[in-house]
N, C-alpha and C positions, 0 to 999 in steps of 0.2 A: 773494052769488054762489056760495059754496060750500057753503050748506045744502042737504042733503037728496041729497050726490053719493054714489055707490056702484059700483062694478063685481060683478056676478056674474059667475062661471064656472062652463061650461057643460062640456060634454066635453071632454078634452083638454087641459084651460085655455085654450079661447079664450073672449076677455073680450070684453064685453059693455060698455062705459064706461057711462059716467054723460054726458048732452049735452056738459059746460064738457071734461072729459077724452079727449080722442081721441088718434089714433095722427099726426095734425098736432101739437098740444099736448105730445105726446111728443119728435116728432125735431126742432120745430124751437121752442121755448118757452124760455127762458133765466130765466124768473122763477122763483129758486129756492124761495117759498114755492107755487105753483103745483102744482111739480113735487113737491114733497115731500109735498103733500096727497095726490094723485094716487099714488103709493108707498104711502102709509100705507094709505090705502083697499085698494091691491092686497094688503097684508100681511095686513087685515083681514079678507079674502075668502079668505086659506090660499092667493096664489099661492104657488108652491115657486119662484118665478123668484127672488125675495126673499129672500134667505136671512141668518144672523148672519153667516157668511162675506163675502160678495161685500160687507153694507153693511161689515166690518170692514174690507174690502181696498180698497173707493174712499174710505174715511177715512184709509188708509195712504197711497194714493196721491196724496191732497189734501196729505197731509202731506212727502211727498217733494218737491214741487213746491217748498212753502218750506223744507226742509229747511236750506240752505246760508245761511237771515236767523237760524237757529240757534243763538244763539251759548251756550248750554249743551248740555253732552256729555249730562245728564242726558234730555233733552230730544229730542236726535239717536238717544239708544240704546234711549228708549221706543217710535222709528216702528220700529226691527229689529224688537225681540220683540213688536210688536202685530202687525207682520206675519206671523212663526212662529209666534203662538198662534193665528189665525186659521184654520193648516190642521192643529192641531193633533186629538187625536182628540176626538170627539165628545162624551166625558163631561170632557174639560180645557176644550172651547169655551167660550165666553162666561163665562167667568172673572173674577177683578179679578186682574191681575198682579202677584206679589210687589212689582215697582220702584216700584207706587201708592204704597206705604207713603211709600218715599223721596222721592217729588214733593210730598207731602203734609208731610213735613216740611220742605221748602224753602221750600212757601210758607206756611208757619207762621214764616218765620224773620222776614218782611218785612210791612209793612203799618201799619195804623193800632194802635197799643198797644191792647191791652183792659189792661192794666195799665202801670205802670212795671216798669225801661226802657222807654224809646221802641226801636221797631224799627226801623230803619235802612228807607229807603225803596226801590221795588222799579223799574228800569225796565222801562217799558211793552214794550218787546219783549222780553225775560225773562220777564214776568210772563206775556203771551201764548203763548209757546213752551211756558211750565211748564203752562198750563193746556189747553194744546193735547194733551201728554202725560198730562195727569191723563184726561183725557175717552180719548184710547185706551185706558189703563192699565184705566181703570174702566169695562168693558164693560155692568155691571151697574145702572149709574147710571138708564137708562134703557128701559124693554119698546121692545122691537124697534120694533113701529110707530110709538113717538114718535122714535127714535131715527131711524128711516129717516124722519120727517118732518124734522130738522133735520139731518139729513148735512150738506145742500149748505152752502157758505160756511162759518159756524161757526169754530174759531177759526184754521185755516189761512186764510182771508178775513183776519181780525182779524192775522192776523202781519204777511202781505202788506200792508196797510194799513199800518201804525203805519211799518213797515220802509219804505216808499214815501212819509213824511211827511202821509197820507192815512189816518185810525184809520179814516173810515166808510164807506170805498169802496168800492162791490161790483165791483170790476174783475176781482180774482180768480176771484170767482164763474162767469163770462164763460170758463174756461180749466174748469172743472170738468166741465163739461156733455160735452164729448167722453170726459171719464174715466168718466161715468157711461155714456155709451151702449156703452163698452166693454166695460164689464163685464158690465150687464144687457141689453144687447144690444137687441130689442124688442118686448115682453109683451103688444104687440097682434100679433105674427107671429111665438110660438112652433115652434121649430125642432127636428124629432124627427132626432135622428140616428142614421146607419144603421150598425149592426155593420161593416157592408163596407168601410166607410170607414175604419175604424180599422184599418189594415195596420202592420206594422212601422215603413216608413218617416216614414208619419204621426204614431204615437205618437212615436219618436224624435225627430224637429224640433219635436214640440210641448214633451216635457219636457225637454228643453234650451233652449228658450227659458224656459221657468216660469222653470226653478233657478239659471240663470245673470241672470234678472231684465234678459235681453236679447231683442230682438222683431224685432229687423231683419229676421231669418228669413220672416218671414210671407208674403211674396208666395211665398218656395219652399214654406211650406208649403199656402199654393191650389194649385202645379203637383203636388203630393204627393197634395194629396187630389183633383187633377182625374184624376189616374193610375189612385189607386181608384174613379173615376167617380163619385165626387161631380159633382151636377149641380145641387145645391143654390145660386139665384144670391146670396142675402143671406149667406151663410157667404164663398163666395167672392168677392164684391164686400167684406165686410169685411178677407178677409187682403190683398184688394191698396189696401186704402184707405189714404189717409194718417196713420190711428191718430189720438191716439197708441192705445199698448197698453201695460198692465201685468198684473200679476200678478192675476188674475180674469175676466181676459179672456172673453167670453163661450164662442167659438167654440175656442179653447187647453183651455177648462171642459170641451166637451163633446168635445174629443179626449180628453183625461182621465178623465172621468167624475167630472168634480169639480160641485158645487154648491153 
């Protein structure tokens, strides 16, 4: 079913799918191996909609979700600074963060002996959480387009699971999909945004939502930017949408001029 699929871009970056890949496939598809082929292809093809950032930030944001099934600090403190290094500068991006070290040795501490002692054994939502933070930590681990192939689920799926008495469930997966259209918004209706839109008022509500990592704001900022005559309707059908929204956000992005 998926030999032989591909997207060119044409001017502009409007893409051109492949049959199995459309812009139906996109907003309403919930199969995360689908969806991630579909990404990989687009990264393959040099969209810029795709960036180390945004996939680092809906990995953060998968990761918030379970945050609180957490129960090492180790683990809690890796989703902060994977989220900081993501908008860090350009020559720190895509980095392995110093705390790798540490997650690496924790889970060196547990497991089956390769020698005597025996190692004390590891529970399964520990062991998940840890590895969930070693995959943020180690941005490295993976070239972007495999990386953006296996986002979705992965091991925030796997926490969620084990944590819900359920290791193989993809129910998580299910809550993901709105993080993702948040972020990357929609690559078959690339959105040029206008100078004029970005007035004071607008840049202001939007980077106080970033930094305070709060979003509530958003329908005021569609009235913000309906003031500067944005007449753009998928921009503003997004801020008065039900979200959610986090940090990546697509339409937050292009008040910023983030990417």
């Amino acid at each position: 079913m998926f030999g032989g699929f591909g997207v060119r871009v044409v001017a502009k970056e409007k893409w051109i799918p492949a049959d199995w890949f459309t812009e139906e496939v996109w907003l309403t598809s919930t199969d995360a191996f689908s969806i991630g082929q579909g990404l990989q292809s687009l990264v393959r093809e040099g969209c810029s909609l795709i960036s180390l950032r945004k996939v680092s930030l809906f990995e953060v944001a998968c990761a918030r979700r379970v945050a609180h099934l957490l129960s090492s600090e180790l683990s809690r403190r890796t989703i902060d600074l994977a989220e900081a290094a993501a908008d860090a500068p350009r020559e720190l991006a895509g980095v392995d963060l110093p705390i790798y070290a540490e997650i690496y040795e924790e889970l060196k501490r547990y497991g089956p002996p390769p020698e005597c002692p025996p190692k004390p054994p590891l529970d399964p939502l520990i062991e998940a959480g840890l590895e969930l933070a070693a995959n943020l930590a180690e941005p490295t681990r993976f070239d972007l387009d495999q990386r953006v192939r296996e986002m979705i689920g992965g091991w925030s799926e796997t926490v969620a699971g084990i944590a819900a008495g359920r290791p193989y469930s993809p129910a998580e997966v299910a809550s993901e999909f709105p993080l993702l259209h948040d972020i990357f918004g929609n690559p078959f209706r690339p959105v040029v945004f206008a100078t004029a839109w970005r007035t004071e008022a607008v840049v202001a509500l939007a980077r106080g939502m970033y930094e305070a990592r709060d979003f509530t704001q958003m329908p005021v900022l569609a009235d913000a930017l309906d003031d500067a005559d944005c007449t753009d309707p998928d921009i503003l059908a997004h801020c008065r949408g039900a979200g959610p929204h986090v940090r990546g956000c697509w339409v937050v992005d292009l008040v910023l001029g983030k990417g």
